[in-house]
VOGU-3710 file (C-alpha; in Angstrom, 3 decimals, decimal comma):
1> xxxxxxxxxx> 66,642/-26,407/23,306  63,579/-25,427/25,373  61,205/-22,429/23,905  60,487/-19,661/27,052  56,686/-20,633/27,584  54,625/-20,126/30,373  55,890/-22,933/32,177  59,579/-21,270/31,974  59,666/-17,083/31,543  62,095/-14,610/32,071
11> xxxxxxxxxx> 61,001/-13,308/34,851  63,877/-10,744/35,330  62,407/-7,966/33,584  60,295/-6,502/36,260  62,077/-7,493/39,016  59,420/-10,435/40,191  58,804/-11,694/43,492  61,377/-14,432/45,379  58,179/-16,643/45,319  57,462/-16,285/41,646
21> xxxxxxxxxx> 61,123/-17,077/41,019  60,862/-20,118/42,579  57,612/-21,359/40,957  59,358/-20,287/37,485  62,270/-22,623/38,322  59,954/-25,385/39,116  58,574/-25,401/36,606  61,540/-25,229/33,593  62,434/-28,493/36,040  59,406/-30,145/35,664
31> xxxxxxxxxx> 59,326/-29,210/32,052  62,877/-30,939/31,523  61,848/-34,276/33,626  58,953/-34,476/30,902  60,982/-34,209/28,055  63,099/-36,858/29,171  60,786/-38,887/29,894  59,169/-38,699/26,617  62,623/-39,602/25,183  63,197/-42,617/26,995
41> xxxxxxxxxx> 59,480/-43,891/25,830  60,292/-43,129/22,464  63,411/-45,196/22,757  61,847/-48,205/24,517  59,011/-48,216/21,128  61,521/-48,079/18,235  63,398/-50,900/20,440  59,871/-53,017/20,396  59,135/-52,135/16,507  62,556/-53,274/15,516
51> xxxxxxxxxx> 62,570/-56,677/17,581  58,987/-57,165/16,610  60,021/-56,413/12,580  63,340/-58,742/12,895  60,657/-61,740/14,064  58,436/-61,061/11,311  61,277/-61,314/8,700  62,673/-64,253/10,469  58,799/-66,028/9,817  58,752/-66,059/13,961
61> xxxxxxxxxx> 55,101/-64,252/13,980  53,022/-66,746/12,848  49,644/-65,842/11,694  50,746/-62,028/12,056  48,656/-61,146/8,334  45,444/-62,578/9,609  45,855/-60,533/13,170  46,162/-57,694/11,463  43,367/-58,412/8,704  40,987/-59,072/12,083
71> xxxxxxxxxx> 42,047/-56,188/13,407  41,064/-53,766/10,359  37,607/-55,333/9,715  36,984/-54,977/13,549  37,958/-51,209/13,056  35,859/-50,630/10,670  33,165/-52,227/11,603  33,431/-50,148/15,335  33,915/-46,813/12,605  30,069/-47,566/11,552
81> xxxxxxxxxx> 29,108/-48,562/15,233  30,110/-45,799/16,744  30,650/-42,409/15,472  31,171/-38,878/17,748  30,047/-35,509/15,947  32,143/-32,393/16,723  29,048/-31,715/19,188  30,005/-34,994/21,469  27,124/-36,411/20,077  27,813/-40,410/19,727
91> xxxxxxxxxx> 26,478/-41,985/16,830  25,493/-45,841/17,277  23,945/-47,387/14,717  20,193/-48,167/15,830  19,307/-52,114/16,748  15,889/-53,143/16,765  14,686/-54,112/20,602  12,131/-56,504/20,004  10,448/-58,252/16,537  10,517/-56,949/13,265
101> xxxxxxxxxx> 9,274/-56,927/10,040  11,666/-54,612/8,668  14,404/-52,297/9,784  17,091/-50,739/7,730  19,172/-47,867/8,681  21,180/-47,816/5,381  24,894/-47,575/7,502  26,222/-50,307/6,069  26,181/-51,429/2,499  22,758/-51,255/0,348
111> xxxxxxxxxx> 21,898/-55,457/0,699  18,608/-56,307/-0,427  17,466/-53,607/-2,088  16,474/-54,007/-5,629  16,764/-51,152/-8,911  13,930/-51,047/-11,031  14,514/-52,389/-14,505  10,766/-51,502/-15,238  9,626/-48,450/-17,140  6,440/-46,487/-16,629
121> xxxxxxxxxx> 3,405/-47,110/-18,892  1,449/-44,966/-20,665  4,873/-41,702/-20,629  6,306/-40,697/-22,837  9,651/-43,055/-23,740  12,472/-40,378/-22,472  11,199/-40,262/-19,216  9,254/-43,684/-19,027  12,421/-45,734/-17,746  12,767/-45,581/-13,833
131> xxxxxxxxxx> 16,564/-44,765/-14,425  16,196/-41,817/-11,101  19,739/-42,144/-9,361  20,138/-43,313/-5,750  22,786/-42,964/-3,050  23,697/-43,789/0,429  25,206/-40,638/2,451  25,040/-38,376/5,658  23,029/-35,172/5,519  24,187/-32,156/4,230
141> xxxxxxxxxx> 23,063/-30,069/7,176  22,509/-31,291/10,826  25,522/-34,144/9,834  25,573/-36,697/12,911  28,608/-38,718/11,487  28,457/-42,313/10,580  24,538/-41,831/10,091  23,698/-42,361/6,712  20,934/-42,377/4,413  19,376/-43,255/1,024
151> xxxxxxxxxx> 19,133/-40,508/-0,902  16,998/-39,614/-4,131  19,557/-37,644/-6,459  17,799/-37,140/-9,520  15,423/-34,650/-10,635  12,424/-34,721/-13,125  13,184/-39,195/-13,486  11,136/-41,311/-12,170  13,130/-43,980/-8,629  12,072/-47,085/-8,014
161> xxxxxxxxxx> 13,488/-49,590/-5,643  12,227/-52,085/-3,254  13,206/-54,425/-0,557  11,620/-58,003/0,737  10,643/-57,755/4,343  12,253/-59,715/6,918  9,099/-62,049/7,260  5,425/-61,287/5,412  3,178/-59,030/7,754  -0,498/-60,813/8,143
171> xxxxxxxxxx> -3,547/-58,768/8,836  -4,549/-60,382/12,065  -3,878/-59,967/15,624  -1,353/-57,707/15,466  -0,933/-53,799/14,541  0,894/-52,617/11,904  3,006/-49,734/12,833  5,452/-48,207/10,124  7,879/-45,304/10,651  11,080/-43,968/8,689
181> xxxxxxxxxx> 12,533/-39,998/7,858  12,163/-37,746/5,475  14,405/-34,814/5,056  13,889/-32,508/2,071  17,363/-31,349/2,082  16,928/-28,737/-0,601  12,990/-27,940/-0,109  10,242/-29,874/-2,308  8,689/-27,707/-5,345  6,717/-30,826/-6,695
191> xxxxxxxxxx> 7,396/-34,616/-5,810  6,775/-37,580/-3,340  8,685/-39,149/-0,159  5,771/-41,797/0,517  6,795/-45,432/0,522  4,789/-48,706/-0,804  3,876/-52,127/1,303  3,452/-54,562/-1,531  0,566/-56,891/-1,508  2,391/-60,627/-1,033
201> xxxxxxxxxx> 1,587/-62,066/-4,749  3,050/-65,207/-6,232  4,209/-62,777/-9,267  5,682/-60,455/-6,998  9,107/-59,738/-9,011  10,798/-56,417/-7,527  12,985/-55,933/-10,321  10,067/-55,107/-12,344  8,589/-53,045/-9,348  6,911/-49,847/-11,144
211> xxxxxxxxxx> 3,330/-47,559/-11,068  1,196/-50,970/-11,385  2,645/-53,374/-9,303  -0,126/-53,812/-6,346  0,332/-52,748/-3,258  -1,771/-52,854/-0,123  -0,840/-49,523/1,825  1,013/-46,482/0,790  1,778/-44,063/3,523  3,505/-40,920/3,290
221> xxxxxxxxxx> 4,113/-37,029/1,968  3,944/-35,592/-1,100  3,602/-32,112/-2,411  2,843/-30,281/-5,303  2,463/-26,237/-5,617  0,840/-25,474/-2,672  -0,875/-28,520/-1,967  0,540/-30,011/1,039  -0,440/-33,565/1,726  0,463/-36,598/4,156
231> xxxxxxxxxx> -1,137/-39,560/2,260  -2,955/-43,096/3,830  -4,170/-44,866/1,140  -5,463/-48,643/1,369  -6,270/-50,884/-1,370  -9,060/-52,891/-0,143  -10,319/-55,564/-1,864  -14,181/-55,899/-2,613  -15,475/-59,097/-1,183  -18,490/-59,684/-3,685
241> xxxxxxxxxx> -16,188/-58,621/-7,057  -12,763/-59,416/-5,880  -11,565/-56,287/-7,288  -9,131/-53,582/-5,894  -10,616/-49,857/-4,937  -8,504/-47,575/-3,438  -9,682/-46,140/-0,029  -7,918/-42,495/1,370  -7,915/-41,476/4,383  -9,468/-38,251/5,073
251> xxxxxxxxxx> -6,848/-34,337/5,040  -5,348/-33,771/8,439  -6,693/-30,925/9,941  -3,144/-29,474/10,519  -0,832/-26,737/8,286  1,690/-29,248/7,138  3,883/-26,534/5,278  6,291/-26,213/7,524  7,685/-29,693/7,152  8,259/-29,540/3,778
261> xxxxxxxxxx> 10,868/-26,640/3,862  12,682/-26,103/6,735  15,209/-28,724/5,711  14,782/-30,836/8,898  14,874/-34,764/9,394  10,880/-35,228/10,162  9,493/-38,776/11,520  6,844/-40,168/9,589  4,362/-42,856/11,958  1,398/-44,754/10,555
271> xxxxxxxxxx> -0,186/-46,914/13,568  -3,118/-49,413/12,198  -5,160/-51,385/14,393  -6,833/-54,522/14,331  -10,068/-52,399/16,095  -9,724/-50,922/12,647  -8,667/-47,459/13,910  -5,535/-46,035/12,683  -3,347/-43,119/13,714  -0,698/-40,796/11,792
281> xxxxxxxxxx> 2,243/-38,797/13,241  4,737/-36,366/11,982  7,555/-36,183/15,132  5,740/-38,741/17,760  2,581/-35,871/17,570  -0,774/-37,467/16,089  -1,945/-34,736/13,142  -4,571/-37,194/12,117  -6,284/-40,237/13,450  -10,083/-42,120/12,680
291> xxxxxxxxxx> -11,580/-45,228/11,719  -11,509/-47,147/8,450  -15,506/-47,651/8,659  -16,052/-43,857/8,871  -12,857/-41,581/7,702  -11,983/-42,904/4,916  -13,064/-41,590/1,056  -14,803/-43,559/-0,539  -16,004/-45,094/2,093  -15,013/-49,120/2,630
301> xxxxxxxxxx> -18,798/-50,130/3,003  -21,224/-48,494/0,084  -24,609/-47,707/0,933  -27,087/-50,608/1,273  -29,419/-48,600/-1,176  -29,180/-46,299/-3,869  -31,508/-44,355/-6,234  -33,355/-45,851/-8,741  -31,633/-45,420/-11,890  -35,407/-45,882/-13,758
311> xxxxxxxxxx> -37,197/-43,726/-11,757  -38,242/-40,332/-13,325  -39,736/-37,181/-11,984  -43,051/-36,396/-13,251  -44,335/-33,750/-15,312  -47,200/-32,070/-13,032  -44,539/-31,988/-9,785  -44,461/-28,668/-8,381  -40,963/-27,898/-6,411  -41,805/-24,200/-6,402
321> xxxxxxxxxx> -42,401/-23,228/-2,427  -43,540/-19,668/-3,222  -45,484/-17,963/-6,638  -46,986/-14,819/-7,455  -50,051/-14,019/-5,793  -52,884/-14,653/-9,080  -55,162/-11,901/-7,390  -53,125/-9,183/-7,162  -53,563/-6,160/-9,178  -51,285/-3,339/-10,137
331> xxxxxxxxxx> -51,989/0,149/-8,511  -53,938/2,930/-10,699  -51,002/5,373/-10,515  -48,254/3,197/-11,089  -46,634/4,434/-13,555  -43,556/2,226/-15,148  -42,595/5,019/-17,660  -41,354/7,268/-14,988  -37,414/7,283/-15,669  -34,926/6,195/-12,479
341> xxxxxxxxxx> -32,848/9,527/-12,678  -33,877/13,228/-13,795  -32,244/16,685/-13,513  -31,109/18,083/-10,888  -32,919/21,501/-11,452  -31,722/23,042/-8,575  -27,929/22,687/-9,144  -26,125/26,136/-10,176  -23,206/26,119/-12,882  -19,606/27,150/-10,939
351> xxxxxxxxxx> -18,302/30,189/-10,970  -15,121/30,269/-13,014  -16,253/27,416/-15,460  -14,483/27,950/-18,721  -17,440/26,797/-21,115  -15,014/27,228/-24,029  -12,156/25,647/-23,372  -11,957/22,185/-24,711  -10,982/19,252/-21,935  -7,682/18,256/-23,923
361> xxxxxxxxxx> -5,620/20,259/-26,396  -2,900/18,911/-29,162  0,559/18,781/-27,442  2,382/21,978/-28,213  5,783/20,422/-27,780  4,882/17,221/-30,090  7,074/17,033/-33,127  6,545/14,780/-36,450  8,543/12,226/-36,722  10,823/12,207/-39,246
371> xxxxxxxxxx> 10,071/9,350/-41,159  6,087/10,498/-41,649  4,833/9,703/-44,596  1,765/11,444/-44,835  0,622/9,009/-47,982  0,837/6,202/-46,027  0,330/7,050/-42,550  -2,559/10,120/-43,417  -2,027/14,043/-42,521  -0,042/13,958/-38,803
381> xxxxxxxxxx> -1,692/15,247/-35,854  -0,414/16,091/-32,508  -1,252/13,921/-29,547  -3,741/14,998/-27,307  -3,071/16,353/-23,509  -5,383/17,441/-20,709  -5,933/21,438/-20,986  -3,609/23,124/-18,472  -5,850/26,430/-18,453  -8,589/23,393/-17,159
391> xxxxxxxxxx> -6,451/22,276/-14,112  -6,911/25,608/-11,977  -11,114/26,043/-13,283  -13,965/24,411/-11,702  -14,075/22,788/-14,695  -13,810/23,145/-18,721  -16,650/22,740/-22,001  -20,273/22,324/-21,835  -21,394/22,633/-18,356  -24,690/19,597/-18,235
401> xxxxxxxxxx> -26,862/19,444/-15,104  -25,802/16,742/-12,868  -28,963/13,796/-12,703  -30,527/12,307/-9,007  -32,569/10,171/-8,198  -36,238/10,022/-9,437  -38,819/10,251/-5,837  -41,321/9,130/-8,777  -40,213/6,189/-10,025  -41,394/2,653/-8,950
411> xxxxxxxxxx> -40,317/0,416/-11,899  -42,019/-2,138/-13,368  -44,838/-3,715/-11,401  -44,823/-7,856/-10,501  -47,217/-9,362/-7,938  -46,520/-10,042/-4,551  -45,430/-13,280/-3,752  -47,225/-16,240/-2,309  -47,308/-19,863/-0,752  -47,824/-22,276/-3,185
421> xxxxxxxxxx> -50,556/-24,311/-2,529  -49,520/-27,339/-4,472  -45,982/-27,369/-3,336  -44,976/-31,009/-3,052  -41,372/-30,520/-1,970  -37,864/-31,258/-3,566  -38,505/-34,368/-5,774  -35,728/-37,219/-5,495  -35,697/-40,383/-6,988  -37,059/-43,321/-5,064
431> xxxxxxxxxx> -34,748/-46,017/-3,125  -33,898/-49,712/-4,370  -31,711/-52,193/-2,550  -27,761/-51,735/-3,219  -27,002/-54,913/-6,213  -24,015/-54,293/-5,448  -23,958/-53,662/-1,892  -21,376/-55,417/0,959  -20,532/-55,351/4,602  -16,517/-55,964/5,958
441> xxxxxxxxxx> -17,217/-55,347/9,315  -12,864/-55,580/9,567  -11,005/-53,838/6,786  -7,908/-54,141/8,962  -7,726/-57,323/7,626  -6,080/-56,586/4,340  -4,058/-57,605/1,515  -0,876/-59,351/3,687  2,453/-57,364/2,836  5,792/-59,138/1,877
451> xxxxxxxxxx> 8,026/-55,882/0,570  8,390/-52,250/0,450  8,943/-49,935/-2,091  9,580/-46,099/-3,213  8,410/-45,562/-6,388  8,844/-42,112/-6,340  8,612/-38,750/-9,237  9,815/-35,623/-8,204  11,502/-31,581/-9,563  13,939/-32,137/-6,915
461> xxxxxxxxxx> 16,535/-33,934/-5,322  18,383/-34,707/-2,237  15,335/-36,337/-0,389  16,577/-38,199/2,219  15,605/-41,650/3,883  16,410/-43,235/6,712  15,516/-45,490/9,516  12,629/-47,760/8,192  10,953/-49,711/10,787  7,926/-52,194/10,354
471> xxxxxxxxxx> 6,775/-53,971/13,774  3,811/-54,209/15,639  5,013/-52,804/19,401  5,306/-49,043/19,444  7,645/-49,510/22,212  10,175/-50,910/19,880  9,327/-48,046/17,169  10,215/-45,185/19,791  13,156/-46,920/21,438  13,740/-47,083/17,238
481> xxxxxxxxxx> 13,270/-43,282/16,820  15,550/-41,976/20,070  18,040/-44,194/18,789  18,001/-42,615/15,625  15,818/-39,545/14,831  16,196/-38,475/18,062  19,905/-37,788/17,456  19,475/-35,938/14,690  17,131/-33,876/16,453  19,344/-33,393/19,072
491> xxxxxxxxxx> 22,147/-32,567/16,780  20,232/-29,781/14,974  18,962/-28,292/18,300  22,432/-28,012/19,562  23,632/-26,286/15,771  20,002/-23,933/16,215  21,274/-22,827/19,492  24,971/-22,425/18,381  23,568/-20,301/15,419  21,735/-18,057/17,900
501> xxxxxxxxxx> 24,542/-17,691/20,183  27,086/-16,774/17,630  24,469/-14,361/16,117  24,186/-12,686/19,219  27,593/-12,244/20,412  28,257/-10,699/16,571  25,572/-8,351/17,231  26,756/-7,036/20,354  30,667/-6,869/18,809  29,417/-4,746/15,968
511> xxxxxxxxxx> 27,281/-2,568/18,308  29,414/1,091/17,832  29,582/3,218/20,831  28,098/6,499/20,966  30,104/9,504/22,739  27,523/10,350/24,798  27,448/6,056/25,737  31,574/6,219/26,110  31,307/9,740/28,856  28,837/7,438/30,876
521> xxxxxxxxxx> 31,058/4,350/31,021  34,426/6,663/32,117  32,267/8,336/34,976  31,133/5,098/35,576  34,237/3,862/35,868  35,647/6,991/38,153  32,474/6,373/40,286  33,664/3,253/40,913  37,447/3,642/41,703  36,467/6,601/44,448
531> xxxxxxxxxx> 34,132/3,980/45,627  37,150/1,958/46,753  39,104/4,146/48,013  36,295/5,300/50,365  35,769/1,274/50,944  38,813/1,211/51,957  39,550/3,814/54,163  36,871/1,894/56,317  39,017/-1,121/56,177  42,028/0,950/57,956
541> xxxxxxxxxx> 42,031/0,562/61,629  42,676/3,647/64,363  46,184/2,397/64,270  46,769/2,616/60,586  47,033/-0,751/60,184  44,904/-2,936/57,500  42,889/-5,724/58,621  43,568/-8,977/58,319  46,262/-7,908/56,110  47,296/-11,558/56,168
551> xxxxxxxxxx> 44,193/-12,906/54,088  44,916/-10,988/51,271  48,683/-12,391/50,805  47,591/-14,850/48,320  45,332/-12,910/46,279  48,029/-10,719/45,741  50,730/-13,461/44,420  47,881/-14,581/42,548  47,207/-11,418/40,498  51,475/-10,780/40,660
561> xxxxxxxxxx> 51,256/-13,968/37,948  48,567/-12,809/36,118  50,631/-9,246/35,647  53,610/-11,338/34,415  51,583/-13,112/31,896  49,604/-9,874/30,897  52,982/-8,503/30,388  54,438/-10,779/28,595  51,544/-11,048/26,071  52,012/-7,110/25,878
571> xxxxxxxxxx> 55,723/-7,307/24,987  54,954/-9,991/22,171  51,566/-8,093/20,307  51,212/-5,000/18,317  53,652/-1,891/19,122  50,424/-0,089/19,196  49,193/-1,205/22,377  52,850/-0,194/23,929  50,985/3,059/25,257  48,426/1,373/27,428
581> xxxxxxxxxx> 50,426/-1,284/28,989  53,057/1,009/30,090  50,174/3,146/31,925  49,103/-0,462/33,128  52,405/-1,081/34,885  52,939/2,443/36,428  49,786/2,286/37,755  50,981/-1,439/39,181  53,885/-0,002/40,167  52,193/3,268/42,068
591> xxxxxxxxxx> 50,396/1,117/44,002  52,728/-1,338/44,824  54,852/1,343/46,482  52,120/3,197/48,034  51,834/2,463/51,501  47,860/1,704/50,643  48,063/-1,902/51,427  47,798/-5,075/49,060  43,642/-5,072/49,032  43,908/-1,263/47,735
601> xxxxxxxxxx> 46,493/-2,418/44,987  44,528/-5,362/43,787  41,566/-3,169/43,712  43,169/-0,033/41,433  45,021/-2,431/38,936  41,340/-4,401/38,585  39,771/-0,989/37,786  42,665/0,098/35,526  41,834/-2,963/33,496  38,703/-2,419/33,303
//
């Protein structure tokens, strides 16, 4: 049985066109030829499925388990490819473009990553154990599907786990350029996102990766309170003692708040140099860059000399630039008894001052309390409260002279003050050569690197990772970030701008109009229809006739079809609306007999509508 649609309406109701009848009956016929159609396709694919079945039964498939096994891991394996996001936005799962150290994008399953059996030293033994929970899952916000990350879950524990790299990264030639995501899904109050290069040791065991375990670089944000930081710390090694110091980088000279809580996927770039200059970037923008000779505290090179640690300032050295002048003498008539304020003997007591009325009075409405115990607590006594005969005076009690300043009084004398003649400036201790002194004219050439690691404390949870990248072309760590970053950025743009859209159309739907608004809009409207009818008494010629009556034959079927659907929709909604779509159709049926023309009667039913 076929339901009335669009495709096939009674069209009886108001009497419709001869043309419109015949487009209705075209289509119920082409609407029949489909279904058909559809039937006899459905026929021929249960006859295929059942011969297909009766050879599988019969053991005439052969191999038809391992087709169909091939054909599920291929599936699969295209699900984590290639995803699309509601957006359009197709996910493929980023592929380096050129050599790499290390790249992981944490799509597939978590292979070659390493949980920390370690625990922390010197903690306290419930928290010690790095027992922090990871997963591997899309975002919460901004989803691209089929993107995934590795995600901290755990708050207040301490994380650690750690990867080999593909092939150990040698301080030579070659920069080092390192870049992955952060996204503090539910804001940061105090904790770390910054990741670890280990130093390449023979002891190097990364299931025992924890606090100590040496590393070379560690690169990346943390926060605490209000104290925003992006770290770049290097562990060079001193040439003369062969011991470890850690260098830092110097504080960007950038607000770095915002990227800490608007819950966006930021990109995190560290680009060192063999000129030993080195570069950081939060989104492909440097925030920071310098040299590791001259930007980094302390600095790599200490000073070729120092102070003498024996050397002592003597007894007679005079540091004082200026002293009182021995001649001078103090003034005859200066006298230092003369008092800074006096009387003011010329001031006049107001008129109206109540000299004896106290300031406060015991509060007449105050009651004892009941449980009083005048033994133990002493005779009771109202509180006191300001005088309210005092709050309409000039004032209230003992009326005292207000003081001023004394045109006397000069203080206590001291002599002027003088150069000092013996002045022998700011004494400092006297230079030696450094003992301990070195020159590495090339930090860059650190520690070699053979894994990374996140060993990580932090209040909350939900920071997500993705994307790591270790190479040495920066054209193969932004082809890295479109592929990947860039998506998300894309995605969360598109969401932003949804957000703002729906935002505004809900603003202008709850606008209310005012009468005075709703009187405009009908004379607007009236305006508008006498407009026409002016417009188109010019289009009638001197012989009554419209012109080019012809051109306007199709615009006319056209809007006949729209009136059929608008009246069918009418006839199916609310009873409610029955009012104004039967002054719809008289008005369409006015003008339709009206001798106006079809331009005139496509014009009035537009402005009805309106």
């Amino acid at each position: 049985m076929l339901e009335r649609g669009r495709g096939c309406r009674d069209t009886g109701r108001y009497g419709g066109a001869a043309r419109s009848r015949r487009l209705v009956a075209g289509n119920c016929v082409l609407q029949v030829t489909r279904m058909h159609s559809q039937w006899d396709w459905l026929w021929l694919g249960l006859l295929v499925i059942s011969s297909v079945t009766a050879e599988i039964e019969d053991g005439g498939v052969l191999g038809a388990d391992v087709e169909v096994e091939d054909f599920d891991e291929e599936s699969q394996q295209a699900d984590v490819d290639k995803e699309e996001s509601s957006l359009g936005v197709v996910y493929r799962t980023p592929k380096p473009t050129g050599d790499v150290y290390f790249a992981e994008t944490f799509d597939g399953a978590l292979t070659g990553w390493v949980l920390s059996e370690a625990k922390k030293e010197d903690t306290d033994d419930n928290i010690a154990k790095y027992d922090g929970r990871w997963e591997v899952e899309e975002l919460k916000e901004n989803t691209v599907p089929g993107d995934k990350g590795l995600v901290l879950k755990s708050a207040a524990k301490h994380h650690a786990i750690s990867a080999m790299l593909t092939k150990t990264f040698i301080f030579d030639k070659n920069p080092l350029i390192v870049q992955y995501e952060v996204n503090f899904q539910g804001g940061i109050d105090c904790g770390g996102a910054y990741i670890k290069l280990l130093s390449s040791t023979d002891d190097l065991d990364l299931e025992f990766f924890f606090d100590k375990t040496p590393y070379t670089i560690m690169f990346g944000p943390d926060k605490c309170g209000e104290d925003y930081k992006l770290h770049f710390i290097i562990r060079h090694k001193n040439p003369k003692t062969g011991e470890y110091d850690e260098k830092h980088a110097k504080r960007p000279d950038v607000d770095l708040k915002k990227f800490y809580l608007d819950k966006k996927t930021h990109l995190y770039t560290l680009v060192l140099k063999p000129d030993d200059t080195f570069e950081m970037l939060i989104d492909q923008s440097v925030i920071s860059k310098g040299s590791l000779l001259e930007d980094m505290i302390p600095p790599i090179n200490p000073p070729k000399e120092i102070d003498d640690p024996a050397d002592k300032k003597p007894e007679d050295w005079d540091e004082r630039q200026k002293i009182p002048d021995p001649n001078a003498v103090k003034p005859d008539d200066w006298d230092e008894d003369e008092p800074s304020k006096i009387e003011d003997l010329d001031a006049v007591k107001p008129e109206g001052w109540l000299d004896y009325e106290p300031q406060y009075v015991p509060d007449p409405n105050a009651k004892k309390p009941k449980d009083w115990d005048e033994e133990m607590d002493g005779e009771w006594e109202a509180p006191q409260v300001p005088n309210p005969k005092c709050a309409t005076a000039p004032g209230c009690g003992l009326w005292v002279r207000p003081m001023k300043n004394n045109p006397k009084y000069k203080g206590k004398w001291k002599a002027p003050m003088i150069v000092n003649p013996n002045y022998q400036g700011i004494w400092s201790p006297r230079k030696i050569p450094n003992p301990d002194y070195f020159e590495d004219p090339h930090p860059f050439e650190m520690t070699p690197i053979s894994a990374i690691g996140l060993e990580l404390w932090s209040m909350t949870s939900d920071i997500y990772f993705d994307n790591f990248i270790i190479c040495s072309e920066k054209e193969v760590a932004d082809r890295w970030a479109a592929d990947g970053w860039g998506l998300k950025k894309l995605v969360a743009s598109a969401n932003e701008k949804t957000d703002e859209d729906f935002n505004l159309k809900k603003t202008d739907v709850s606008m209310p109009f005012t009468k005075g608004e709703v009187k405009q809009r009908r004379e607007e409207l009236e305006d508008d229809e006498i407009d026409l009818e002016e417009k188109d008494n010019e289009d009638i010629g001197e012989d009554g006739k419209m012109i080019d009556e012809s051109k306007y034959g199709e615009e006319e079927d056209i809007d006949d079809e729209d009136n059929e659907d608008a009246d069918e929709s009418q006839e199916e909604g609310d009873k409610s609306n029955k009012s104004g779509s039967e002054d719809e159709m008289t008005v369409a049926d006015e003008t339709a007999s009206s001798g106006d023309g079809p331009l005139k009667s496509v014009r009035k039913r537009r402005v009805q509508k309106d």
